[in-house]
PyMOL Python script that loads the backbone (N, CA, C, O; Angstrom):
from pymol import cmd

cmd.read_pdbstr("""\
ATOM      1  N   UNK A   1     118.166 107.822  89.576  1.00  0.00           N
ATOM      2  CA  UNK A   1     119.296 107.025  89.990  1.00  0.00           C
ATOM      3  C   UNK A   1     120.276 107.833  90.833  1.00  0.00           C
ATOM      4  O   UNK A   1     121.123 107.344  91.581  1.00  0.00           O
ATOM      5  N   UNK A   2     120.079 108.998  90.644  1.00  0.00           N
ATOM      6  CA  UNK A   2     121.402 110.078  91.091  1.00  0.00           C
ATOM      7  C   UNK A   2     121.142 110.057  92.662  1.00  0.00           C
ATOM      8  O   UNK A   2     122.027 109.801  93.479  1.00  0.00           O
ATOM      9  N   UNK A   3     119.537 110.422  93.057  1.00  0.00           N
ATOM     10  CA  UNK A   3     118.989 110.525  94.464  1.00  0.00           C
ATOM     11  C   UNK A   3     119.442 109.138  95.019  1.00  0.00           C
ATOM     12  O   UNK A   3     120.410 109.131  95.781  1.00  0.00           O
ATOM     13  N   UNK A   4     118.990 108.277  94.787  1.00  0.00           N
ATOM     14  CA  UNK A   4     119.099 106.881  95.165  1.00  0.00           C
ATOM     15  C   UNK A   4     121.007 106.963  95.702  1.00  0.00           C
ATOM     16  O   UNK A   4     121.587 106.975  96.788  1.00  0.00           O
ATOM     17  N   UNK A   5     121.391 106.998  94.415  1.00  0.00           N
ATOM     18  CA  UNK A   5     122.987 107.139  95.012  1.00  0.00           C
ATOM     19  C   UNK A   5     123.502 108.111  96.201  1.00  0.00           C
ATOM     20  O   UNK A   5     124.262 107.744  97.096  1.00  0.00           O
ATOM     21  N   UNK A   6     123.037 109.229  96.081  1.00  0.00           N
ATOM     22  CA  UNK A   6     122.849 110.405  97.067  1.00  0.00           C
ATOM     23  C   UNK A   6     122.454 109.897  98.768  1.00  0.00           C
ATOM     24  O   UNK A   6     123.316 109.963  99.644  1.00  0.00           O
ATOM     25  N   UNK A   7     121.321 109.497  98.995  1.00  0.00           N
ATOM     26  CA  UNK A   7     120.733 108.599  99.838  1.00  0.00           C
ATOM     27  C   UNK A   7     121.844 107.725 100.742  1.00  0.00           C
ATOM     28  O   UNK A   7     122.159 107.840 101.926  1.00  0.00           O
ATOM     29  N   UNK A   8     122.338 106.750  99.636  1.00  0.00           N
ATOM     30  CA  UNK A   8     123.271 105.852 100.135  1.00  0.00           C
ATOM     31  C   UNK A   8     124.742 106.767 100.827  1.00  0.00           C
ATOM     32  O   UNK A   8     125.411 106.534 101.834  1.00  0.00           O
ATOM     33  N   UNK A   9     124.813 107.501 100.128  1.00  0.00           N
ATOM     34  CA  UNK A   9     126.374 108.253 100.481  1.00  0.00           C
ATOM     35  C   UNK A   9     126.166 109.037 101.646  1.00  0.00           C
ATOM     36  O   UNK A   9     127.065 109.460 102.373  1.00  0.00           O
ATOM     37  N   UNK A  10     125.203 109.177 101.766  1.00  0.00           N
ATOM     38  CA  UNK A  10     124.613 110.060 103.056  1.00  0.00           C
ATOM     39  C   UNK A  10     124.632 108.936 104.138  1.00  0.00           C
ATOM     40  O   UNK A  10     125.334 108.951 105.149  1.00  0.00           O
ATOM     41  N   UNK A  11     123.900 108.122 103.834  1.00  0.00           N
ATOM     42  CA  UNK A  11     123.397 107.237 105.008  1.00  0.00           C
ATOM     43  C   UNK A  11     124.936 106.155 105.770  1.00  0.00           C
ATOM     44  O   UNK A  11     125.119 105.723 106.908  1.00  0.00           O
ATOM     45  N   UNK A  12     125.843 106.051 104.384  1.00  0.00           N
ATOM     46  CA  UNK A  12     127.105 105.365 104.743  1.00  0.00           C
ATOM     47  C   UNK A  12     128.691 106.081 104.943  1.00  0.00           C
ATOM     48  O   UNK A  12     129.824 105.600 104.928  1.00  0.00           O
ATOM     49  N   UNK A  13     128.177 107.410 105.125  1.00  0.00           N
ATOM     50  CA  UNK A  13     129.529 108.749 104.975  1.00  0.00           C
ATOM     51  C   UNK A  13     128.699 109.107 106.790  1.00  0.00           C
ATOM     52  O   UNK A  13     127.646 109.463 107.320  1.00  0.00           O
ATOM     53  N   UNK A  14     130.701 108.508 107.216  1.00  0.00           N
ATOM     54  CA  UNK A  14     130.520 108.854 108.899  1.00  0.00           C
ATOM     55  C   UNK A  14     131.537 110.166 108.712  1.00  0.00           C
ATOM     56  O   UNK A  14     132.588 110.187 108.072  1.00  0.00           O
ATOM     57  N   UNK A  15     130.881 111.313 109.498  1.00  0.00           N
ATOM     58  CA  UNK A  15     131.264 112.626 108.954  1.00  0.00           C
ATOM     59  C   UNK A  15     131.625 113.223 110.601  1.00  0.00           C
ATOM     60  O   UNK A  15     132.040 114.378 110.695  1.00  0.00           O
ATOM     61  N   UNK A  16     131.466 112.483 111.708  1.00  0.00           N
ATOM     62  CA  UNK A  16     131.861 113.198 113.125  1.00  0.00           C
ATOM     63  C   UNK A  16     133.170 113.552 113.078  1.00  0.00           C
ATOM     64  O   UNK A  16     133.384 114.553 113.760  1.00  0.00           O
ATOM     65  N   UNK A  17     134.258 113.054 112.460  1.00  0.00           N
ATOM     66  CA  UNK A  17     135.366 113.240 112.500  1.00  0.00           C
ATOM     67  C   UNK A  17     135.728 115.130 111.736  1.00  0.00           C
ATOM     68  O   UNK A  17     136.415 116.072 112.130  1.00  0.00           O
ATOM     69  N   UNK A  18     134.918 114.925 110.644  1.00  0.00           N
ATOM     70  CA  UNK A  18     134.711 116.036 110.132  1.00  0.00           C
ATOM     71  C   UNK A  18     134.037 117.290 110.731  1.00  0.00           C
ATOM     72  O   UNK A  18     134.062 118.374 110.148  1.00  0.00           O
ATOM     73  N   UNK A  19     133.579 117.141 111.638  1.00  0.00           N
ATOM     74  CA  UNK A  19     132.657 118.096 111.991  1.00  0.00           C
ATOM     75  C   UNK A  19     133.513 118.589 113.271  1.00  0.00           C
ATOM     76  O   UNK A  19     133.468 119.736 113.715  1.00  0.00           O
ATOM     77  N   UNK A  20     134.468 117.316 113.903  1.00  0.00           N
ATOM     78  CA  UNK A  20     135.402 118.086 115.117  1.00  0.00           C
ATOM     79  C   UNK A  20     136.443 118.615 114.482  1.00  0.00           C
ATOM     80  O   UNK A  20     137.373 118.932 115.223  1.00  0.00           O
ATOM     81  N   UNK A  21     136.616 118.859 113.075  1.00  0.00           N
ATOM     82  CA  UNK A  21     137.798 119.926 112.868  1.00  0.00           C
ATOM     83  C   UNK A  21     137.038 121.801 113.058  1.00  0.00           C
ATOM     84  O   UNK A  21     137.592 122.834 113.436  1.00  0.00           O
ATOM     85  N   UNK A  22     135.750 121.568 112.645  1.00  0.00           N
ATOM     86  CA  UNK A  22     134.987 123.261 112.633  1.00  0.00           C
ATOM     87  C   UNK A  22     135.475 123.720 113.856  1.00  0.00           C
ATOM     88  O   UNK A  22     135.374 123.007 114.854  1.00  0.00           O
ATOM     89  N   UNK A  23     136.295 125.475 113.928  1.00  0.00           N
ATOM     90  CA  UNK A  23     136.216 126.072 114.855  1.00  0.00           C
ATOM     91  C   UNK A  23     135.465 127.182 115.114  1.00  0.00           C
ATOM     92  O   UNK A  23     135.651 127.916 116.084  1.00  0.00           O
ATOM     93  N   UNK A  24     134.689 127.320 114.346  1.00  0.00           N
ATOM     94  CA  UNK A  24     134.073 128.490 114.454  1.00  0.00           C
ATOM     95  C   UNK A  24     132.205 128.157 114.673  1.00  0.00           C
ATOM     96  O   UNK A  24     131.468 127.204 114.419  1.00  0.00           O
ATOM     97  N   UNK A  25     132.109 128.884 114.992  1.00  0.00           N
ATOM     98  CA  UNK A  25     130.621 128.864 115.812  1.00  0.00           C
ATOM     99  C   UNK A  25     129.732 128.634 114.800  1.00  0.00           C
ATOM    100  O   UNK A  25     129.541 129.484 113.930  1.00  0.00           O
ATOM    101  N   UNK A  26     129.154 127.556 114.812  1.00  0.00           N
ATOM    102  CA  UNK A  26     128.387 126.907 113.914  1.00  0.00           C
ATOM    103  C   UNK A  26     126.862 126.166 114.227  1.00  0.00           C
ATOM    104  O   UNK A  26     126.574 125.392 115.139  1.00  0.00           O
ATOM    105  N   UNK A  27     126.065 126.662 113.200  1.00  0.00           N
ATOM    106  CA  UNK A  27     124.654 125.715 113.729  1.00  0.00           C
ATOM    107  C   UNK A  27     124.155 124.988 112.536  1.00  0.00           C
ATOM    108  O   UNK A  27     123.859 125.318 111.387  1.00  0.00           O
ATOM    109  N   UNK A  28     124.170 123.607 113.381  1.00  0.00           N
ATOM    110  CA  UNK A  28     124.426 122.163 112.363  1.00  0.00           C
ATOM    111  C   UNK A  28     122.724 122.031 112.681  1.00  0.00           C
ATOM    112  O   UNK A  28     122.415 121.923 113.868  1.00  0.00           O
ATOM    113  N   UNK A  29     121.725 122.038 111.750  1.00  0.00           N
ATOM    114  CA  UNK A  29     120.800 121.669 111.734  1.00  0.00           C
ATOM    115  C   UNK A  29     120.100 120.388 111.468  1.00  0.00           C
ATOM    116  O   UNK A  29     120.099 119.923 110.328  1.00  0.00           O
ATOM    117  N   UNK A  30     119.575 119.862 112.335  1.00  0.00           N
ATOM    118  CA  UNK A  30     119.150 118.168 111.476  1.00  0.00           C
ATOM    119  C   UNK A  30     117.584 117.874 112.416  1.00  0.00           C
ATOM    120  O   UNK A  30     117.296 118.174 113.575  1.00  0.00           O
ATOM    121  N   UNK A  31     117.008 117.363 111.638  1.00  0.00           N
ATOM    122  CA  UNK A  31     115.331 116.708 111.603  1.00  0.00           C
ATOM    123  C   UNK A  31     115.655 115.500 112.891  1.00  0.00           C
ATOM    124  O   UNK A  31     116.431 114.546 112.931  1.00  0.00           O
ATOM    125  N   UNK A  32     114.717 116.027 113.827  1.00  0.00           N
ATOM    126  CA  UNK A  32     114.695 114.290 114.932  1.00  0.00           C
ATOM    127  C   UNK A  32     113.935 113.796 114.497  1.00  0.00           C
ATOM    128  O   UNK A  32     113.184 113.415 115.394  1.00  0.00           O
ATOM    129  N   UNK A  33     113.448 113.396 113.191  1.00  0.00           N
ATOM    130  CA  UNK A  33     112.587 112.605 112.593  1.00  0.00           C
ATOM    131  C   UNK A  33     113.591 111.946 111.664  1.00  0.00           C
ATOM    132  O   UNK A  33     113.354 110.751 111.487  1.00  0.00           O
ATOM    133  N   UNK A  34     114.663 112.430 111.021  1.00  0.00           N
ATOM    134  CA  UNK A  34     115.668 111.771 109.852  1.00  0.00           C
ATOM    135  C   UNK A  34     115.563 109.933 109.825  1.00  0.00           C
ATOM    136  O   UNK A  34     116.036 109.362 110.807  1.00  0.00           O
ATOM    137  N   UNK A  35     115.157 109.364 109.083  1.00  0.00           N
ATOM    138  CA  UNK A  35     115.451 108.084 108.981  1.00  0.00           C
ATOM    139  C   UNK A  35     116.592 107.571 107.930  1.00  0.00           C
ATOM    140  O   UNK A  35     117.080 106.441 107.901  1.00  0.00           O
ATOM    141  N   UNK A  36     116.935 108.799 106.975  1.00  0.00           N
ATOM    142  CA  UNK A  36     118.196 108.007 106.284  1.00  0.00           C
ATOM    143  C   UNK A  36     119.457 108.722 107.100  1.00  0.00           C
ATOM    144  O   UNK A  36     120.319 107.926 107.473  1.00  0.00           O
ATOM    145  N   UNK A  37     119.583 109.540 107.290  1.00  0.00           N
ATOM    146  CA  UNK A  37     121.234 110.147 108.007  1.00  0.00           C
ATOM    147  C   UNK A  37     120.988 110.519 109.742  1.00  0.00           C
ATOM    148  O   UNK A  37     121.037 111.635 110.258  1.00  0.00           O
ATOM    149  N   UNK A  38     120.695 109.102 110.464  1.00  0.00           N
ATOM    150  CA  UNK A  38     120.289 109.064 111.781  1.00  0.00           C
ATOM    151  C   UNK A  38     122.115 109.876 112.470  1.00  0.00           C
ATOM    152  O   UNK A  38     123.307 109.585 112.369  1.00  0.00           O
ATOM    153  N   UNK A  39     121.475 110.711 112.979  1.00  0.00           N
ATOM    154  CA  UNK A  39     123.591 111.278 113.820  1.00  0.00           C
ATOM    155  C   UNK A  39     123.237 111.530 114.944  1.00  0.00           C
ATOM    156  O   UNK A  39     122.244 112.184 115.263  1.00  0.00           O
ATOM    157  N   UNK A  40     123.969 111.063 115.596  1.00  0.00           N
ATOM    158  CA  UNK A  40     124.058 111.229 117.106  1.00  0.00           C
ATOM    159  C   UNK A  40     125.610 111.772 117.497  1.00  0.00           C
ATOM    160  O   UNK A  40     126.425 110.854 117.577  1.00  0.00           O
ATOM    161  N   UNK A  41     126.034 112.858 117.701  1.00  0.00           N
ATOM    162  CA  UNK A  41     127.165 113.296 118.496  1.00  0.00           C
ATOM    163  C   UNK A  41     126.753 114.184 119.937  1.00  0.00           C
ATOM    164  O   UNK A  41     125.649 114.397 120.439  1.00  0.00           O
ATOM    165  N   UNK A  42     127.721 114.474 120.236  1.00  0.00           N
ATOM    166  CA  UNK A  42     127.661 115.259 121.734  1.00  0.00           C
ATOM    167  C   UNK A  42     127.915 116.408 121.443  1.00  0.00           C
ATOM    168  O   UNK A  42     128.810 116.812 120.701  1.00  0.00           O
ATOM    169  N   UNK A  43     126.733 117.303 122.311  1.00  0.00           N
ATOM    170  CA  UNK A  43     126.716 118.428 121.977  1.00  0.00           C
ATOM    171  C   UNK A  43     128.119 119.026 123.118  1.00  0.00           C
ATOM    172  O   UNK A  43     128.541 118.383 124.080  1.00  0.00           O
ATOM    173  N   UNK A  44     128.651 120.465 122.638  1.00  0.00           N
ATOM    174  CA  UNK A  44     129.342 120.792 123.478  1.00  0.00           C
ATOM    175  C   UNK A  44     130.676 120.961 122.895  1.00  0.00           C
ATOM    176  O   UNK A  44     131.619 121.316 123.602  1.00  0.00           O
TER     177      UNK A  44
END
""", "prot")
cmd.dss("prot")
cmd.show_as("cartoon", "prot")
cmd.util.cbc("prot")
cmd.orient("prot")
């Protein structure tokens, strides 16, 4: 039940806002295969 909940919080937690506060040089790794946490931002 815990994964299942996990899943959902992932898939419905919009996190771009979060990710333009990082200032420091960072490498955000993610699968171009992902079907539950699909993200699309701009690199740069």
């Amino acid at each position: 039940m815990a994964a299942h909940r996990a899943i959902g919080a992932l898939s419905e937690t919009d996190v771009r806002e979060d990710l333009k506060k990082i200032t420091l040089p960072t490498s955000i790794l993610h699968g171009g295969d992902d079907q539950i946490v699909a993200i699309e931002f701009p690199v740069g």
